[in-house]
N, C-alpha and C positions, 0 to 999 in steps of 0.2 A: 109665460110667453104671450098668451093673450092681452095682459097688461101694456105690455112691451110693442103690441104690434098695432095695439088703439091707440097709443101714444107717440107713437110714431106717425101715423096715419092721421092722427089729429094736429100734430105738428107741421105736417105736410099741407096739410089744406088749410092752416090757419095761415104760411106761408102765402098762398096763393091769395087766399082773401088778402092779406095786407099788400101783396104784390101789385095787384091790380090797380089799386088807386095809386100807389106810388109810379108806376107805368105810366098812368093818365098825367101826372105832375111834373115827372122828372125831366131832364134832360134840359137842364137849366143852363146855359155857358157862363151868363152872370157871376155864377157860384165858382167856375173853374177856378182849381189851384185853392181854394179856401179847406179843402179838405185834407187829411194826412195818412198816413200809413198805407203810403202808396202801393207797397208791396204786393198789396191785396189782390193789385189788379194785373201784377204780372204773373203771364203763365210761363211755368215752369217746364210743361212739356213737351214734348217733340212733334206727336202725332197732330192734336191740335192747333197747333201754331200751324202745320202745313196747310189747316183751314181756317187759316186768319181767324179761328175760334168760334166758327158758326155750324160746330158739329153736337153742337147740347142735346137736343134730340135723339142722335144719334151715338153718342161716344160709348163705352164700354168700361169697366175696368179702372183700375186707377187716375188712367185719365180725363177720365169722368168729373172726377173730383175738384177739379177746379170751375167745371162749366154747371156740371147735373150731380150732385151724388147721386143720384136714382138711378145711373148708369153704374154704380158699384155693383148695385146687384144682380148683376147679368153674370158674373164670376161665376163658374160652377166648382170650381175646387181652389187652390190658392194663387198669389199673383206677387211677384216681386218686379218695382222699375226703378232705373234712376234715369238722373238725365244731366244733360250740362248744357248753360243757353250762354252765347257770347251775345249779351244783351247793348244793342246800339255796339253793332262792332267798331273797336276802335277805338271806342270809350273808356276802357278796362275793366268793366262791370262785368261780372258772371253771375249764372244763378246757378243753387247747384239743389238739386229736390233729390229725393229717395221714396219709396212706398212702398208697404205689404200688405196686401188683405190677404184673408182666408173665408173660407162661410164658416157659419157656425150650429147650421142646420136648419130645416125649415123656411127653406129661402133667405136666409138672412147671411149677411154679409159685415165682416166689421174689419178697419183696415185704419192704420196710423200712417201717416206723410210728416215730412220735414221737409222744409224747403228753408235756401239761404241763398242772403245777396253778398257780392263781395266789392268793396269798391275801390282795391287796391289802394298807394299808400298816396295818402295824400297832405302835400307838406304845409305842414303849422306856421300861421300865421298871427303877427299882432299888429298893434297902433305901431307899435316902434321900429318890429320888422317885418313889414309888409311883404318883402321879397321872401322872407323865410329862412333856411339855413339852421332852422334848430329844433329839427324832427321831423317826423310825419306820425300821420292819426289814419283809423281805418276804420269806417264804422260800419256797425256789426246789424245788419235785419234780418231776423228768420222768424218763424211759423210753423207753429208743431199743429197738426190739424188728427183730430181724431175720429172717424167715420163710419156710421152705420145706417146700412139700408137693405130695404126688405122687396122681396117678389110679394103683392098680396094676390095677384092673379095671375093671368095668362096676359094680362091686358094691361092693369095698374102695377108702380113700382114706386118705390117712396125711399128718401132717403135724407140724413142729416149731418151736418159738421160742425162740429167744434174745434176753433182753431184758436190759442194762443201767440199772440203778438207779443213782440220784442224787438226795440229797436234803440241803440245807446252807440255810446262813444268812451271814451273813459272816466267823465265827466258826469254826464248826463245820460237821462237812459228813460225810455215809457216803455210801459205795458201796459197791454189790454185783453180783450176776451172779444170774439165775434162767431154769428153763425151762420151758416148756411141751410138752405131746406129747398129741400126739388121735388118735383113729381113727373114719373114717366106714362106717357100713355103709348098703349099700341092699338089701332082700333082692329076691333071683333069683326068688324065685314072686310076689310084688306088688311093683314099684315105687314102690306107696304109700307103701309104709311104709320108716319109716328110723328106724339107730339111730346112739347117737353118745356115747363115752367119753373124755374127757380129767384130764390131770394135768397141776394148773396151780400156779405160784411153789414151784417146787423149787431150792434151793441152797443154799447157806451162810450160816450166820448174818453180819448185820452187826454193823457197831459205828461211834457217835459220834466223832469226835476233834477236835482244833483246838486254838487260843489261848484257843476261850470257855468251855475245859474247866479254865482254870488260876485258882490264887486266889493272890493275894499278901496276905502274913501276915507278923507279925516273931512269932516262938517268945518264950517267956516268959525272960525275961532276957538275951534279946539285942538287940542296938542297931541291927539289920541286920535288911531286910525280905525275905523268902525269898518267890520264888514256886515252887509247887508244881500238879504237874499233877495232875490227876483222873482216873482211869480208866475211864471207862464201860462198864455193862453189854453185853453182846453181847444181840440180840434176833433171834430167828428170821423168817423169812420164812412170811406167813398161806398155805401152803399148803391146798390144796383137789380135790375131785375131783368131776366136774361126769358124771353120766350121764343124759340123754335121748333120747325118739325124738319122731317126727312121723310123721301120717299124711295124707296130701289125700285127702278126703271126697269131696269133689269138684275134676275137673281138667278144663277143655278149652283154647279159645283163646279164651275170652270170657268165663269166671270159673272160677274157683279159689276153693278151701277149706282151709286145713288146720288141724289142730290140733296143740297143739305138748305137750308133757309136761319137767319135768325133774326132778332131786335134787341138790343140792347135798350134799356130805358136808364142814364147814368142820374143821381141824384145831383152829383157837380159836377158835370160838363155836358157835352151835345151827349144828344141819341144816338145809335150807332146801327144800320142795316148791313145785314150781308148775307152770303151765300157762297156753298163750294158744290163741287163734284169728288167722289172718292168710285177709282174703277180699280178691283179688287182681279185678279190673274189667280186662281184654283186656290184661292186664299195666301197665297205665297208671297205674293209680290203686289203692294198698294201703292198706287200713284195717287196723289190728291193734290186740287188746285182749290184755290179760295179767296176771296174778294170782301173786305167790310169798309163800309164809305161812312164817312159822316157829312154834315154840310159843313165846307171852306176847305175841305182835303183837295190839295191841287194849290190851293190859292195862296198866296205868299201874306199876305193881309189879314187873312181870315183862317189859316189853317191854326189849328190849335193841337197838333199831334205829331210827335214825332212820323210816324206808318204813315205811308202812304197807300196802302191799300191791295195791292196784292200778296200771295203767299203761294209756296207748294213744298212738295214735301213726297216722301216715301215711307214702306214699311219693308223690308224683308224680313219674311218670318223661314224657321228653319225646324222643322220637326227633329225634338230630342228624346221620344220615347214612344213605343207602341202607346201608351194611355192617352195618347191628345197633349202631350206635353211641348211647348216651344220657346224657343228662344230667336227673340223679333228683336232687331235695330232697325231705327226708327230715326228719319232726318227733317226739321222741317225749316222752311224760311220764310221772314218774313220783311218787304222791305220798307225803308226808311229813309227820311231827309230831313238831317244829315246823319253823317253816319253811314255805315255800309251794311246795316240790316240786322236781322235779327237771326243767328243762326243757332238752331236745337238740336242737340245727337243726341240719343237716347236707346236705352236697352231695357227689354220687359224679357221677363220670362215667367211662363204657364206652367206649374208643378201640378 
């Protein structure tokens, strides 16, 4: 176990050293769109999205996992969520995510996520029938992500992912490998306040392949039709480095305050700042509002983002057992132009 918890711990703060310079570099718009497997960067969760995503700092539990995994390890016993997001409503796009952690003693936490895109049917086209009329295709993106993070203190919290990429069509299809790594801080003189650094879709470029990459042709003055493959470009993975903190304004056992902060540093495209509020009713009932801006959001010239910058959301949680046991649905939105927004329901439940 000792093994396990320097390697992790070293994992985490080698994170943060590579983090930081990529932080100072990134947030390049030049690069926008040159990068692929975009999925990476859609969140699949409900709670989250109520805070246009600027709860890293602060998130807990499985949905931690898309912003901090260091926030897994706050689970004291096990955690089942799924969710369903009507991504760009209107569009036909859903995403549909699943997740279980457990601990597995000693502060440690280990927990598997699936998440999928669906993007309804969409009908086939060629040079001859442009209009269509002779099928449709539906291609297929998910992300098996697998997670483990550790308490090392009262103070420090560490944690990592491994996710598996997949994305194809009948045709053609890439994989890849990518990871995450976060570190949580609480500081020793206020418990208030909390800080939160991760490095997220680090790994190897992909690449396209398949049958739908080939063209059959006959060469000029031959009687014989050659099919020939294509090569596709390799395309990198949209890495990112995500740092915030949270402070509770106010805390007791009958309301809650907090406020959330972040930065996003994107490797292909702008920077991203924000901030929410989450005000918590005797743990029962969460209301959250949330805000992340970039530069040209607003502007018809210069925006480069579907979101336009607001979000909120709720939680009702519902106690299912004298143990601490609950069962929380969970809504969040986020809006958008064009499109009618971004809308998340979701269910957790605390065994």
């Amino acid at each position: 176990m000792k093994k396990i918890n320097t390697f992790l711990l070293s994992t985490a703060a080698l994170a943060v050293c590579f983090a930081l310079p990529i932080a100072s570099q990134a947030g390049n718009p030049d690069r926008a769109g040159s990068a692929g497997a975009g999925q990476l960067l859609v969140n699949p969760w409900a709670q989250s999205n109520g805070l246009a995503g600027t709860n890293m700092a602060t998130a807990f539990g499985l949905e931690s996992i898309f912003l901090n995994t260091a926030g897994l390890a706050f689970i004291e016993k096990s955690e089942l969520a799924f969710a369903n997001t009507q991504y760009l409503s209107g569009s036909g796009i859903s995403v549909n995510s699943i997740g279980f952690a457990t601990t597995t003693g000693n502060g440690a936490v280990l927990a598997l996520t699936v998440m999928s895109m669906g993007f309804g049917d969409i009908p086939i086209t060629t040079e001859e029938l442009p209009e269509g009329g002779i099928g449709s295709f539906s291609p297929s993106f998910s992300n098996i992500g697998v997670s483990f993070a550790k308490a090392f203190s009262n103070s420090i919290y560490g944690g990592v992912t491994m996710r598996i990429i997949g994305e194809s069509i009948s045709n053609v299809r890439a994989s890849g490998v990518c990871f995450d790594a976060g570190i949580r801080y609480i500081s020793a003189s206020d418990e208030r306040l909390k800080f939160g650094i991760s490095l997220r879709n680090v790994g190897a470029p992909m690449r396209y392949a398949g049958d739908g990459l080939t063209v059959t042709a006959t060469p000029q003055g031959s009687p014989l039709a050659l099919t020939m493959l294509q090569r596709s470009e390799r395309y990198e993975l949209p890495s990112l480095v995500n740092i915030g903190f949270g402070y509770d304004i106010q805390s007791s056992a009958f309301f809650s305050t907090t406020l959330t902060g972040q930065f996003v540093s994107n490797s292909f495209t702008k920077d991203q700042f924000g901030g929410g509020m989450e005000v918590s009713f005797r743990e029962t009932l969460v209301i959250r509002l949330g805000y992340m801006w970039e530069p040209g959001i607003g502007s018809e010239q210069d925006n480069t983002s579907a979101f336009t910058g607001p979000a909120a959301g709720f939680t009702l949680n519902i106690p299912s057992n004298s143990d601490g046991g609950v069962i929380g649905i969970d809504y969040g939105y986020r809006t958008t132009n064009p499109f009618n927004g971004n809308h998340s329901i979701g269910i957790h439940i605390t065994i």
